[in-house]
C-alpha positions as CSV (number, residue, x, y, z in Angstrom):
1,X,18.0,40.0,-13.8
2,X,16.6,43.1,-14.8
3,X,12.2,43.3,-14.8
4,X,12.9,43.7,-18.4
5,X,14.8,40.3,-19.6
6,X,12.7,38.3,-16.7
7,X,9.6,39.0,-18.7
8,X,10.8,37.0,-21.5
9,X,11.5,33.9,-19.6
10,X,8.2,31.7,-19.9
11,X,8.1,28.9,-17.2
12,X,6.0,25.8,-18.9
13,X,4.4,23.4,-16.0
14,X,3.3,20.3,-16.8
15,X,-0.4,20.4,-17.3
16,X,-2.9,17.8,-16.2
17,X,-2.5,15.7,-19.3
18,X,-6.8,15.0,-19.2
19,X,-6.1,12.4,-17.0
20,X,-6.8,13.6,-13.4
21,X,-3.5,12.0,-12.5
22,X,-0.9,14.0,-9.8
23,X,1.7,13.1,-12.5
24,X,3.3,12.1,-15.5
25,X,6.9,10.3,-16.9
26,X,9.4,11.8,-19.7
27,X,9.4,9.8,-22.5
28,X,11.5,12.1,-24.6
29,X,13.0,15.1,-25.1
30,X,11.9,16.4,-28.8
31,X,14.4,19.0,-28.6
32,X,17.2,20.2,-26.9
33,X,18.2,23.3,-24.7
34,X,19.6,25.9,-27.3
35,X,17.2,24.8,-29.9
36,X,14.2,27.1,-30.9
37,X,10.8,26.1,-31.5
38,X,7.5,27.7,-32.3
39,X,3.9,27.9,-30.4
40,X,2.6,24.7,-30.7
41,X,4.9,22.9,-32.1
42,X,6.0,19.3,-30.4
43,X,8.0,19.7,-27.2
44,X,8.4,16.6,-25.3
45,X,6.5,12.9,-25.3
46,X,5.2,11.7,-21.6
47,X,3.5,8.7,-20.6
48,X,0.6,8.9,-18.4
49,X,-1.4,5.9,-17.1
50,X,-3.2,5.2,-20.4
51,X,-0.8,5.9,-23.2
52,X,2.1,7.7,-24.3
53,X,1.1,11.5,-25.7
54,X,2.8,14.4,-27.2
55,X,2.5,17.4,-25.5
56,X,3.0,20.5,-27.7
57,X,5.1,23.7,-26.9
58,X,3.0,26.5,-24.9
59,X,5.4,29.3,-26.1
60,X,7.6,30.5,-29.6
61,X,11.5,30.9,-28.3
62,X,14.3,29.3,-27.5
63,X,14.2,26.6,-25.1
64,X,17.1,27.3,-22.5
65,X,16.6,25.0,-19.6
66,X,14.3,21.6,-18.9
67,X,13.3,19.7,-15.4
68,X,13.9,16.8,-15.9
69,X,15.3,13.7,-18.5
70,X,14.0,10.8,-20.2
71,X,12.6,8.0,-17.2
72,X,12.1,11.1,-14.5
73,X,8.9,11.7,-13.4
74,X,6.8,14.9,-12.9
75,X,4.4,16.3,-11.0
76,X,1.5,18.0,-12.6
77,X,2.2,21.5,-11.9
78,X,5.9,21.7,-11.4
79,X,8.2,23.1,-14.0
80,X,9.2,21.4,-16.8
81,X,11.0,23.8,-19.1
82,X,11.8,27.4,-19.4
83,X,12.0,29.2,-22.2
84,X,13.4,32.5,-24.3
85,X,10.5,34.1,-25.6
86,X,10.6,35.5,-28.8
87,X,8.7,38.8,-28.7
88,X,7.9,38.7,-32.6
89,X,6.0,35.3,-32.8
90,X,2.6,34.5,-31.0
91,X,2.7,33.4,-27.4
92,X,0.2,31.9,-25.3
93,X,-2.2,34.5,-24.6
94,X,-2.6,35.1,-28.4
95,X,-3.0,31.1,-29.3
96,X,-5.7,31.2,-27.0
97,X,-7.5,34.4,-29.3
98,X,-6.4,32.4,-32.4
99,X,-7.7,29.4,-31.7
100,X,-4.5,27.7,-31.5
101,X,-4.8,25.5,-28.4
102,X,-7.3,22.6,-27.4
103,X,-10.3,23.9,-26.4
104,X,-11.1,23.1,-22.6
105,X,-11.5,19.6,-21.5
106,X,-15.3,18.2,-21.8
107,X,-17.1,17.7,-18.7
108,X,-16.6,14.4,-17.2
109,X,-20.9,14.2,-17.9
110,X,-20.3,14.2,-21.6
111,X,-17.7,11.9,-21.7
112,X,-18.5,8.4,-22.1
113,X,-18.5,7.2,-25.5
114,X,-21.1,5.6,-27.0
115,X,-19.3,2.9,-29.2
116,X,-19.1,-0.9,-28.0
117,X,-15.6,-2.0,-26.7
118,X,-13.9,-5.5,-25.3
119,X,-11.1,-8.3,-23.8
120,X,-11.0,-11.8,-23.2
121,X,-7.7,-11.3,-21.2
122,X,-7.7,-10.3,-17.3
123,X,-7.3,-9.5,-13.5
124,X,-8.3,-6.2,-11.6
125,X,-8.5,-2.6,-10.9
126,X,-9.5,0.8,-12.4
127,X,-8.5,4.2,-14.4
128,X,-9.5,7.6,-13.7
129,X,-9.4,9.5,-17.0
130,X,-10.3,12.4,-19.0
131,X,-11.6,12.5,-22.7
132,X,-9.8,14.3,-24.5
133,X,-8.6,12.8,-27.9
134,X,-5.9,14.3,-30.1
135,X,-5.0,13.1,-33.7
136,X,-0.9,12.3,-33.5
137,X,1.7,13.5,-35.2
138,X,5.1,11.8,-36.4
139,X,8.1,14.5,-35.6
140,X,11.5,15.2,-37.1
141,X,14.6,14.6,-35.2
142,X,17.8,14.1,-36.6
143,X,16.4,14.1,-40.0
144,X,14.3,10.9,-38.6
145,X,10.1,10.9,-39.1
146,X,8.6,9.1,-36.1
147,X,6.1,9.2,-33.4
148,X,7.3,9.5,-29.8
149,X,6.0,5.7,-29.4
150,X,8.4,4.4,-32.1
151,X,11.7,6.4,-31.1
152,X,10.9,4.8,-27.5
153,X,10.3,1.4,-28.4
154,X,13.7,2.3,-30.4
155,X,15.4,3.1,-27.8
156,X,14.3,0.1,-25.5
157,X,15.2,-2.1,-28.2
158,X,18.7,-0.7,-28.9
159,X,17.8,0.2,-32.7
160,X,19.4,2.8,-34.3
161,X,16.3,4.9,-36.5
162,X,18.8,6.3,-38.3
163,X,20.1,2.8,-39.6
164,X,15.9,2.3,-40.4
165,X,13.9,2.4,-44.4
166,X,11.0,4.0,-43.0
167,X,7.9,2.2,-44.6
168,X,5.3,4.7,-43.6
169,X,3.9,7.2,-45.8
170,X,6.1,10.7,-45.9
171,X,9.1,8.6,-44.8
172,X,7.8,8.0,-41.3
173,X,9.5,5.5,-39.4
174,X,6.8,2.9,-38.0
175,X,6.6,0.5,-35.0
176,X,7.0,-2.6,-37.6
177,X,10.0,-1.6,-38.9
178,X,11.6,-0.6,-35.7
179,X,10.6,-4.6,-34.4
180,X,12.2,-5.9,-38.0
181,X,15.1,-4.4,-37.6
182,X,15.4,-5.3,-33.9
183,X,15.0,-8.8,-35.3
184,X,17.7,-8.9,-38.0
185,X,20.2,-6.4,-37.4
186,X,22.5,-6.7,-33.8
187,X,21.5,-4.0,-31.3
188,X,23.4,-1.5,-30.6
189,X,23.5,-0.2,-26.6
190,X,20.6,2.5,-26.2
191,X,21.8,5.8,-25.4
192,X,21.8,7.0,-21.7
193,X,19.4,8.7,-20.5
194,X,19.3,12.2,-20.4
195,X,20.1,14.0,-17.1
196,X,18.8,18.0,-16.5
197,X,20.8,20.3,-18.4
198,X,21.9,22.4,-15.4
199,X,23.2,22.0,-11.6
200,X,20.5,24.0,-10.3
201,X,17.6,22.4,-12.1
202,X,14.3,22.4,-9.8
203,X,13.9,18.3,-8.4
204,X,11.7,16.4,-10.4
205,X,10.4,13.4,-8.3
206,X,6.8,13.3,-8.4
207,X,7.3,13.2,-4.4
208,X,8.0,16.7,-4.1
209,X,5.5,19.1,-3.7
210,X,5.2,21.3,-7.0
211,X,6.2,24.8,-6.5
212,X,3.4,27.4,-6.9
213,X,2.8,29.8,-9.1
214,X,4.7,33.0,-8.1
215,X,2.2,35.1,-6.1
216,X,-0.2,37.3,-8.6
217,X,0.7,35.1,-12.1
218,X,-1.0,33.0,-14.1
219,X,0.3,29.4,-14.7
220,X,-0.3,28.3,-18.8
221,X,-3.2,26.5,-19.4
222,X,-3.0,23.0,-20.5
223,X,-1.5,22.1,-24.0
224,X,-2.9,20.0,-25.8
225,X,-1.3,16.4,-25.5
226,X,-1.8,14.0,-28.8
227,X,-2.1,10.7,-28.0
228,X,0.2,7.7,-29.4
229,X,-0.8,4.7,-30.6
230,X,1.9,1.8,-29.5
231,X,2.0,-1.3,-31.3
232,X,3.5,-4.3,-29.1
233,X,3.9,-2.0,-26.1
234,X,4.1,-5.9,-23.7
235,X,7.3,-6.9,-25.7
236,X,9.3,-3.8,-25.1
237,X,8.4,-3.7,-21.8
238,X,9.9,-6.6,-21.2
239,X,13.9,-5.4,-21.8
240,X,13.2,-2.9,-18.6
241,X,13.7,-5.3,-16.3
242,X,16.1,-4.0,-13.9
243,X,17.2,-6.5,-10.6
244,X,18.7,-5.9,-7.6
245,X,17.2,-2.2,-7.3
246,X,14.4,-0.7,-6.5
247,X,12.9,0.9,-9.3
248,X,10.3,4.0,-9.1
249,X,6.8,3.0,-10.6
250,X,5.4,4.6,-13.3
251,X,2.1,5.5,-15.8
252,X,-0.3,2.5,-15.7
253,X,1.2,0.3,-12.9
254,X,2.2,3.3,-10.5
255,X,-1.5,4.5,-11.2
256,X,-2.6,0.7,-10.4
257,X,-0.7,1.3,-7.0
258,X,-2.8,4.3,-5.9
259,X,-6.1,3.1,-7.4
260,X,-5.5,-0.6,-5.7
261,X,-4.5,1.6,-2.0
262,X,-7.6,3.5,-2.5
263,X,-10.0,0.8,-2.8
264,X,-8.7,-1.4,-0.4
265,X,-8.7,1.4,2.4
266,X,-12.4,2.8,1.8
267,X,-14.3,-0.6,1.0
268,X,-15.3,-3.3,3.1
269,X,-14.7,-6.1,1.2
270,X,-16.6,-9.9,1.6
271,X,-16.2,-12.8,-0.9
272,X,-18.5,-15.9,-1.6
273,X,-17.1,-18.7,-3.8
274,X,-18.8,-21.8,-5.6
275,X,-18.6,-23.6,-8.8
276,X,-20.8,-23.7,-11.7
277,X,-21.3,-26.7,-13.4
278,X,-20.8,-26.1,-17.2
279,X,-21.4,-30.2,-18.2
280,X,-24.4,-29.1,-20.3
281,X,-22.6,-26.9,-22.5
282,X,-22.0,-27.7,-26.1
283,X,-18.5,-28.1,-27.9
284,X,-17.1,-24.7,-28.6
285,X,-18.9,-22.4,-26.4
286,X,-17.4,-19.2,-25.5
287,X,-16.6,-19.0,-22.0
288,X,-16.1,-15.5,-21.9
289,X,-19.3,-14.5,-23.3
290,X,-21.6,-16.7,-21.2
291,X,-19.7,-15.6,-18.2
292,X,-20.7,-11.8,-19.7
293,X,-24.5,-12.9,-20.3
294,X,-24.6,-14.8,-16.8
295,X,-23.6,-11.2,-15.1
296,X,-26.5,-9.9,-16.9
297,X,-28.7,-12.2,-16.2
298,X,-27.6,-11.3,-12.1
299,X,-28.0,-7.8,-12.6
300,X,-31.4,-7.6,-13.7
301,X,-32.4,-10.1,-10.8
302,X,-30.5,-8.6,-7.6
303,X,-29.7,-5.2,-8.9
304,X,-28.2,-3.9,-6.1
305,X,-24.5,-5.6,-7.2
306,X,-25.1,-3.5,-10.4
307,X,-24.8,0.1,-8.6
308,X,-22.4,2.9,-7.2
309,X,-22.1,3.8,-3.6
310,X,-20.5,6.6,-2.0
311,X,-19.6,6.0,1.2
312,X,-19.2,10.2,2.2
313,X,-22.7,10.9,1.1
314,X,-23.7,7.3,1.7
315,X,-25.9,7.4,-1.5
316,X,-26.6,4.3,-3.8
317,X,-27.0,4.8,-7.3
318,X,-28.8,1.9,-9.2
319,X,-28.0,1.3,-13.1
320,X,-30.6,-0.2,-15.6
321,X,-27.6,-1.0,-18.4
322,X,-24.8,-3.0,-17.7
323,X,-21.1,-1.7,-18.1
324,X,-19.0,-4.2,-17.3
325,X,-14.6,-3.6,-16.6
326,X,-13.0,-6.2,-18.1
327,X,-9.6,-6.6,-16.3
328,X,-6.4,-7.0,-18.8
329,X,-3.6,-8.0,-17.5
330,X,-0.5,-6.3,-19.6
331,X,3.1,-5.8,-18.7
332,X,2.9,-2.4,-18.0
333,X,0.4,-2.9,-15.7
334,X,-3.6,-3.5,-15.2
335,X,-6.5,-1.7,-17.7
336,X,-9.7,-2.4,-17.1
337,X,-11.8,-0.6,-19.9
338,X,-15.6,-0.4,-20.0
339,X,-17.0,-3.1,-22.5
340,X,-20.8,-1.0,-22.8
341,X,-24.5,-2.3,-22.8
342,X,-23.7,-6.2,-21.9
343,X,-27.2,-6.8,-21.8
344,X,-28.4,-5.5,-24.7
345,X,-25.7,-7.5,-27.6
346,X,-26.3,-10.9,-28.5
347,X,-22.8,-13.6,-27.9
348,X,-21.9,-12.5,-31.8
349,X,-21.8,-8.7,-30.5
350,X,-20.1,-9.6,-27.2
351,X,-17.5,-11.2,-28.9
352,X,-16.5,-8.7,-31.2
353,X,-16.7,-6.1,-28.9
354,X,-14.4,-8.2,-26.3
355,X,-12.1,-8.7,-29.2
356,X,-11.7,-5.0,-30.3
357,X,-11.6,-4.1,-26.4
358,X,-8.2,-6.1,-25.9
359,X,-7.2,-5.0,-29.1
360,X,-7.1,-1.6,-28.2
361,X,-5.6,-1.9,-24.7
362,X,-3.0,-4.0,-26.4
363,X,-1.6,-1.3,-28.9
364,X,-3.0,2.0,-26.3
365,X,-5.3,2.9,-28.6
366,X,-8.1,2.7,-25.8
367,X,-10.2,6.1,-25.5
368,X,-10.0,7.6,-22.1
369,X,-13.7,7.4,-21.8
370,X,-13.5,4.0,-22.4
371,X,-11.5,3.4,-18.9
372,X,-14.2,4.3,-16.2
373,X,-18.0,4.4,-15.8
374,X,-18.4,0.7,-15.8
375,X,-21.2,-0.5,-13.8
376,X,-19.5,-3.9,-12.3
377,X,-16.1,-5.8,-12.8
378,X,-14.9,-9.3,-14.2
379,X,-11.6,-10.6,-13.8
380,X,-11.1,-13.9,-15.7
381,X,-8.0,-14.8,-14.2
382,X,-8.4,-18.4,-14.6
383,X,-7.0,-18.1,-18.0
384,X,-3.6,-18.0,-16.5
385,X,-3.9,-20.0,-13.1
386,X,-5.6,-20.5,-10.0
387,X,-9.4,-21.8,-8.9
388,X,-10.4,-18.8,-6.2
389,X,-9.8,-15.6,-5.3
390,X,-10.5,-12.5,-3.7
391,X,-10.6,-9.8,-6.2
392,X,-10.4,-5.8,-4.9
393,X,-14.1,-3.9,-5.6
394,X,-13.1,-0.5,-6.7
395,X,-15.3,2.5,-5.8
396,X,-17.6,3.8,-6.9
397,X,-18.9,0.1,-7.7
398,X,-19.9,-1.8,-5.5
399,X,-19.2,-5.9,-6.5
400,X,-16.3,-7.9,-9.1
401,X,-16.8,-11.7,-10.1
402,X,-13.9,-13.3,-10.8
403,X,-13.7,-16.5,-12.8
404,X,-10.7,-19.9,-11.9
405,X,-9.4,-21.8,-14.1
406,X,-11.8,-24.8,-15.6
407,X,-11.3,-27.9,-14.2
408,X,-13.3,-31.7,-14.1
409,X,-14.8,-32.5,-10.7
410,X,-16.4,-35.5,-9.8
411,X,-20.0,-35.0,-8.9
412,X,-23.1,-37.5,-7.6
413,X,-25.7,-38.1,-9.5
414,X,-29.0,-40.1,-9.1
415,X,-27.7,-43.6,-8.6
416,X,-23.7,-43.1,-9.0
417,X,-21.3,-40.0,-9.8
418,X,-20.0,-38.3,-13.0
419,X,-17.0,-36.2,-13.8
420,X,-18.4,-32.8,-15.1
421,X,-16.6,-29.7,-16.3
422,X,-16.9,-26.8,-13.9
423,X,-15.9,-23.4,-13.6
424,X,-15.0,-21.7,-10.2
425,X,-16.7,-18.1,-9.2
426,X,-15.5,-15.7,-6.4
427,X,-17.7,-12.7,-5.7
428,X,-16.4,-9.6,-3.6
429,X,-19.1,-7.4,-2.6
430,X,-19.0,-4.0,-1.0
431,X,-20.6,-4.8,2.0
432,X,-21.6,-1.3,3.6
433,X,-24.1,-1.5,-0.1
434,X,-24.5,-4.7,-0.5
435,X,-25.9,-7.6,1.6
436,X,-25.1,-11.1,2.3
437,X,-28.7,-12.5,1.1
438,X,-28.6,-10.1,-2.0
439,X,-24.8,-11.2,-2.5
440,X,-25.8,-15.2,-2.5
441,X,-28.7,-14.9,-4.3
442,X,-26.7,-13.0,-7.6
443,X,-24.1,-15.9,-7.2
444,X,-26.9,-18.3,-7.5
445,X,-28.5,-16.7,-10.5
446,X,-25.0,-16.7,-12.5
447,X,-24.8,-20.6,-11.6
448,X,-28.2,-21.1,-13.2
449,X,-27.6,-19.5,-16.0
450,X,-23.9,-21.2,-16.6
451,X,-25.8,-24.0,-15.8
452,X,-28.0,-24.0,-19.3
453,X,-26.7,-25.7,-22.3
454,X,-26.6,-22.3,-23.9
């Protein structure tokens, strides 16, 4: 290939999506090798650990040759598509003059949101995430208006968008009307997936190493990716089940993997378990939100539970506010987003905020920032089953409670015994930060306080 034609082949890479995270899975394709498309315009869909997002093209050209097909998963860095530049439109460098790419990622520093957010679901483990936060955009295929969510949940679902009334405005096909017609129309078999487009297309498991940049070049900067909202995201989930064969992981649960491997290698984990006796509590009362206020109440009086530690600097950061992870359990794996300043909102606040939390984890609405930076855990997995447990502590916090399911227990009392309601608590505690006394005594303060009749 002569110097001159090589020059206008433009290699994209898949960028870090403003997750942190070594990779990321092809949802779909938004065009097709052959096809031209222009700077900025949408490329492909990919589903990282928090959501799925739409990753815009880096170049103006023809697309000639991709790295991968719908379900593969790349690594941040390796090649995902090459392209035909077209010398008369604007290419990288020039979007970057103009304005037409997301600016640079915030620092992590400035990224925590201020605004309240919640569950009442559960069971744990953590998200590393960036900040960044793109309006979506609903794409034109095949004459069809939809997000990269919707033709996905399509797809899963066997629904034809074509066969579709879009109900959205413009004509835009939305999630509801893809679960309608799923409902009352038969499916039709989804559409294999699609394999790379030729023989000598670069491997594109996330196991390989990426390929570097060749020696003196400059890989693109990041595009900007616009995040999806998914509506239902639990019930499509469920027609991937695939048995008999071992199936790679991927976005939130192959992320729960590392995060889960992490932890359990670097902290030195010690639980304490005992019940709290709830008998004085008044019909109606919201578990969820005196278990929140009874953390609280721990925090401010043993608050070395409510801290970071870093065990290479072996430093031990102390918080005043309470952030507290609330684990949700989904089918695509574990969230555990950030529900902020516990101890300053009354049981009205906490409730609504819990409420808007799950919410948003349920449909992936969830803002990055909104995934990490809490200050201690809670896994209520007692919803579901079980009394005790030994929840995983994930760095760079150092304690999780974890709440069993109710249950009556017969207890003494002056001059016979009584059956009371009771609630069981398991506390993990990072022990190089935290000590047995300190451990015990912040279990006994959350029994107090779930002890009061409100």
């Amino acid at each position: 290939m002569s110097e001159s034609l090589a020059s206008k082949i433009g290699t994209f890479r898949l960028p870090d999506l403003g997750e942190g995270l070594p990779d990321a899975t092809i949802v779909e394709w938004l065009i097709k090798p052959g096809d031209t498309i222009r700077l900025d315009a949408p490329l492909i869909s990919m589903e990282t650990a928090k959501a799925v997002v739409e990753v815009p093209s880096p170049y103006s050209g023809k697309l000639v040759k991709v790295y991968g097909g719908n379900g593969d998963v790349i690594a941040t860095g390796a090649p995902l598509a090459d392209f035909e530049l077209d010398a008369n439109a604007p290419q990288r460098a020039e979007a970057h003059d103009s304005g037409h790419h997301a600016a640079a990622p915030v620092p992590a520093a400035k990224a925590q949101a201020e605004t309240e957010r919640a569950d009442s679901g559960t069971v744990v483990g953590a998200m590393q995430t960036s900040d960044r936060v793109v309006s979506e955009a609903a794409v034109a295929v095949g004459g069809v208006k939809a997000v990269p969510a919707v033709r996905a949940l399509a797809k899963k679902l066997g629904v034809d968008l074509a066969t579709i009334t879009a109900s959205g405005a413009d004509g835009v096909v939305t999630m509801n009307d893809v679960k309608q017609a799923a409902t009352s129309k038969p499916a039709i078999a989804p559409p294999p997936a699609a394999a790379a487009t030729t023989a000598n297309a670069a491997p594109t498991s996330a196991s390989r190493a990426a390929p570097a940049p060749p020696s003196g070049a400059r890989a693109p900067a990041p595009a900007a990716p616009r995040p999806v909202v998914r509506t239902n995201p639990d019930a499509a989930a469920q027609t991937e089940l695939r048995y008999g064969e071992a199936v790679q992981l991927k976005g939130v649960r192959r992320n729960m993997a590392r995060v889960m491997a992490d932890a359990q290698s670097k902290v030195v984990p010690t639980t304490i378990s005992d019940d709290a006796d709830i008998h004085a509590w008044h019909a109606g009362t919201d578990v969820s939100v005196r278990l929140l206020r009874a953390i609280t109440s721990a925090c401010k009086a043993v608050p070395a539970l409510n801290a970071w530690f870093d065990g290479e600097a072996l430093t031990r950061t102390l918080h005043a506010r309470v952030d507290v992870g609330i684990a949700v359990d989904t089918a695509d794996g574990l969230f555990v987003p950030a529900l902020r300043n516990v101890d300053v909102l009354d049981a009205s606040g906490l409730r609504a905020a819990l409420d808007e939390l799950l919410r948003q984890v349920r449909d992936r609405s969830i803002p990055p920032s909104e995934l990490t930076g809490y200050t201690i855990s809670l896994s209520n997995f007692g919803v579901f089953a079980g009394r005790y447990a030994t929840p995983i502590v994930v760095p760079p916090c150092v304690a999780i409670v974890a709440a069993g399911k109710l249950r009556h227990e017969v207890v003494p009392v002056l001059g016979g015994v009584e059956v009371h309601r009771v609630i069981p608590l398991s506390l993990t505690f990072d022990h190089r930060a935290v000590t047995g006394g300190e451990a015990a005594r912040f279990l006994k303060s959350m029994l107090e306080d779930l002890g009061q009749a409100q």
